[in-house]
Residue, then its C-alpha position, 0 to 999 in steps of 0.5 A: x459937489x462939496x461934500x465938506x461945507x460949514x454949516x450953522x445950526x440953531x440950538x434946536x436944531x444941533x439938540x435935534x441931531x443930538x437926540x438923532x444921533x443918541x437913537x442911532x447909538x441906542x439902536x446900534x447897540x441893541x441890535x448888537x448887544x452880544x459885541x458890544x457888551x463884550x466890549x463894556x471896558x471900552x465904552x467906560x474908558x472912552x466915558x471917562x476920557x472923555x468926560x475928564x477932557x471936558x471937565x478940564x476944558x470947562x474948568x480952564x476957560x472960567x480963567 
């Protein structure tokens, strides 16, 4: 069995898992919010990390 295939998804489908994935991320953090609210510091970093990669990406393809 292959664990690791290539797969193609059309743009509902990949929005679909997006909005799955969120829940799963919504859910986690309430049922854990005394841990994961300690860690706020983390998830802001993580954010603005993440959000400066893309923006430089975006920005630097336009070329």
């Amino acid at each position: 069995m292959k664990i690791f295939k290539d797969y193609t998804l059309t743009w509902w489908q990949a929005s679909l898992l997006k909005v799955c994935l969120i829940s799963l991320g919504m859910l986690i953090g309430i049922y854990f919010y005394n841990f994961v609210v300690g860690l706020i510091w983390l998830w802001w970093i993580l954010f603005i990390i993440t959000g400066i990669y893309f923006i430089i990406y975006l920005l630097s393809s336009n070329e």
